[in-house]
C-alpha positions in Angstrom: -98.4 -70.8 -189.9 -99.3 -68.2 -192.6 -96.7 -67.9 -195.4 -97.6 -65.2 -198.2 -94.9 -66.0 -201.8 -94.4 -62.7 -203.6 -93.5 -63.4 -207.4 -93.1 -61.4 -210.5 -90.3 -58.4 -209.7 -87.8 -57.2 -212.1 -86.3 -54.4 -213.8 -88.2 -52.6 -217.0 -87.7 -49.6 -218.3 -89.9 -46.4 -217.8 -93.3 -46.8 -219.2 -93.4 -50.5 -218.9 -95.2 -52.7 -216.7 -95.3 -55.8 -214.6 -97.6 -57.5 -212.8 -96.7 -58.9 -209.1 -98.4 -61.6 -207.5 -99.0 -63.1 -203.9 -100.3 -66.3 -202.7 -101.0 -66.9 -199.5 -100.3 -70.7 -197.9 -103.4 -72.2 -197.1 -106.8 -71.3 -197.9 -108.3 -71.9 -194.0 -108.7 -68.9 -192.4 -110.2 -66.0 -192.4 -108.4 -63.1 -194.4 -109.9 -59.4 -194.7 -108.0 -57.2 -196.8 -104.4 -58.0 -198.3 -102.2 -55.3 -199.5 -99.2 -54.0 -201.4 -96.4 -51.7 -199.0 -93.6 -50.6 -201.0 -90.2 -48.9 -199.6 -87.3 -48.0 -201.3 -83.8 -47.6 -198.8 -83.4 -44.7 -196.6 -87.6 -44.1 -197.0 -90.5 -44.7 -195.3 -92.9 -47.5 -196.7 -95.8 -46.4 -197.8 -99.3 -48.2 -198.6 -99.9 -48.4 -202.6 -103.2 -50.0 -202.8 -104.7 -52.8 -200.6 -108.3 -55.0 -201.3 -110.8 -55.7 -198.7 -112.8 -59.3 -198.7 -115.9 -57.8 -200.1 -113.7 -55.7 -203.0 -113.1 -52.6 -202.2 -110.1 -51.0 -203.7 -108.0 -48.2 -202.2 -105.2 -46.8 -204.1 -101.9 -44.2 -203.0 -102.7 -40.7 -204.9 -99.4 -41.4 -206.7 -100.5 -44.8 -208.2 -104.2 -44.1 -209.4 -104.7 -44.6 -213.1 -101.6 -46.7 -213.0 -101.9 -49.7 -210.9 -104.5 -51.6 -210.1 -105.1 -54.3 -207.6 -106.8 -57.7 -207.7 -107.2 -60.5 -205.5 -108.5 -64.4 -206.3 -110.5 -65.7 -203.5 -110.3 -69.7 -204.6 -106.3 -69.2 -205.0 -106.1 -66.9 -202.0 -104.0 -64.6 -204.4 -103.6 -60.8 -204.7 -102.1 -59.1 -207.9 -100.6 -55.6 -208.5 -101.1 -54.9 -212.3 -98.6 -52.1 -212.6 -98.6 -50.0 -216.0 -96.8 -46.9 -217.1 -94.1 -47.0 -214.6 -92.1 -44.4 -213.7 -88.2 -44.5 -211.8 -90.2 -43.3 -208.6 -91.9 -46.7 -208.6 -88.3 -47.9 -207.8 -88.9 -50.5 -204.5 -89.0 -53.6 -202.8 -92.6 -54.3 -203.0 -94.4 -56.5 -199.8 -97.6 -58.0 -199.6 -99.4 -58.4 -196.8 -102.8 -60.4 -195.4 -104.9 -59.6 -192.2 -105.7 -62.6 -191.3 -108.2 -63.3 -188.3 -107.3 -66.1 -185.9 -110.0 -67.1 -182.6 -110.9 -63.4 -183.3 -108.1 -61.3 -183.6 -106.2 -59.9 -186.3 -103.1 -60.2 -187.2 -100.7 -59.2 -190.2 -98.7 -61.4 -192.3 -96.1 -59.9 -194.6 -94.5 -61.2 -197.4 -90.9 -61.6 -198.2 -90.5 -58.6 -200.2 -89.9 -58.5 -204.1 -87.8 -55.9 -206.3 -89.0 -53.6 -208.7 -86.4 -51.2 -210.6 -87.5 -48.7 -213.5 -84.8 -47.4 -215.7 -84.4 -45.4 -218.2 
């Protein structure tokens, strides 16, 4: 099965920054693009920014500038560099792999990992 580990959560104070990582179990199969969601209780999750196999980058309007995605092919590993954060950033934070399998695609989430921003 896929297994994606979410690391590197915490609490920091507005303006900070931390940088969250996710490593997926196994390198044999086929993933396209992995991800960050976020959602904080009582909201909707939301897509921050997510990484395609050949690079591409797409970001939410409210984290451009901020954040910025990366992603290790060898390790199988995508990164959320997140800088000048703000107490609206406040969420659990999932990652998340399409990953194809005898030709179809399915998602993989990870466990989830908390991010707080205080004041």
């Amino acid at each position: 099965q896929v297994q994606l580990v979410e690391s590197g959560g915490g609490l920091v104070q507005a303006g900070g920054s931390l940088r969250l990582s996710c490593a997926a179990s196994t390198r044999f199969f086929s993933i396209d693009v992995m991800g960050w969601y976020r959602q904080a209780p009582g909201k909707q999750r939301e897509l921050v920014a997510d990484i395609s196999s050949g690079g591409s980058t797409n970001y939410a309007d409210s984290v451009k500038g901020r954040f910025t995605i990366s992603r290790d092919f060898a390790k199988n590993t995508v990164y959320l560099q997140m800088n000048s954060l703000k107490l609206e950033d406040t969420a659990v934070y999932y990652c998340y792999a399409d990953v194809m399998i005898v030709g179809v695609t399915y998602d993989y989430w990870g466990q989830g990992t908390q991010v707080i921003v205080s004041a």
